[in-house]
C-alpha positions in Angstrom: 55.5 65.6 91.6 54.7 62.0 91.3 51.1 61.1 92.9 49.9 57.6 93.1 47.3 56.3 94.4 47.0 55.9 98.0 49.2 58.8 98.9 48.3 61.7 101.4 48.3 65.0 100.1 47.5 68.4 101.5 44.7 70.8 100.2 46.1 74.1 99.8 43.8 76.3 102.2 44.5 79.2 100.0 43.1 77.3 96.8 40.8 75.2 97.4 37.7 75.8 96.2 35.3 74.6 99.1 36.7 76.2 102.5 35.2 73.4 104.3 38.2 71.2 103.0 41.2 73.7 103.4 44.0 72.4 104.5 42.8 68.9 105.0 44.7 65.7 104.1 43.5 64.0 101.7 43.8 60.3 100.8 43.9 59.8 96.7 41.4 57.4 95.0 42.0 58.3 91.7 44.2 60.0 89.4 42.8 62.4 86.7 44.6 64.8 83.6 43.3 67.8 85.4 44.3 66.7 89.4 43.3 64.0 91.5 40.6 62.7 93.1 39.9 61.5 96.7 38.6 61.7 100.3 39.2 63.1 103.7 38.3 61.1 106.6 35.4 62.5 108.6 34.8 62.2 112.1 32.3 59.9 113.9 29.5 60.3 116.3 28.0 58.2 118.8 31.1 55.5 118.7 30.7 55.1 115.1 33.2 55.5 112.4 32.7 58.6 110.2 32.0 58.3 106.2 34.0 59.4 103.5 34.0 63.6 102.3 35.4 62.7 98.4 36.4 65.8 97.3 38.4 66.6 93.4 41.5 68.8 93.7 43.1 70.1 90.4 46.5 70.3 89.7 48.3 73.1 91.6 45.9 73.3 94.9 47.5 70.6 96.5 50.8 69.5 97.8 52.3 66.2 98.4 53.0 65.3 101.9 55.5 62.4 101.4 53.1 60.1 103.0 51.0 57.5 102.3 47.6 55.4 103.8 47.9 52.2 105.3 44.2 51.7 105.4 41.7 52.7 102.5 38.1 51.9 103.2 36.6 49.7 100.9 
């Protein structure tokens, strides 16, 4: 598996760590020895744009979906 930055992968909802991100696609930020690093876009309230959830994902509890963002925040 060859992650790059920018591409979408999937958290494994049978590994992650925190349940609240199982399953969830996750945009990668950084790459790390151990995983990668990243975020998963939140939803909004009110008309406004949601933040960022960043969340770490090691090596083995996520899977690449072939995909990759067109937008990042800055």
């Amino acid at each position: 598996m060859n992650i790059e930055v920018g591409m979408i992968v999937q958290l494994d909802p049978d590994k992650t760590k925190n349940p609240m991100f199982a399953a969830c696609l996750m945009t990668v930020t950084e790459i790390k020895p151990w995983g990668v690093q990243g975020y998963v876009q939140s939803l909004g309230e009110n008309g406004q744009i949601g933040g960022c959830a960043y969340y770490r994902a090691e090596t083995g509890t996520f899977v690449d979906t072939g995909g990759r963002a067109v937008w990042m925040p800055g």
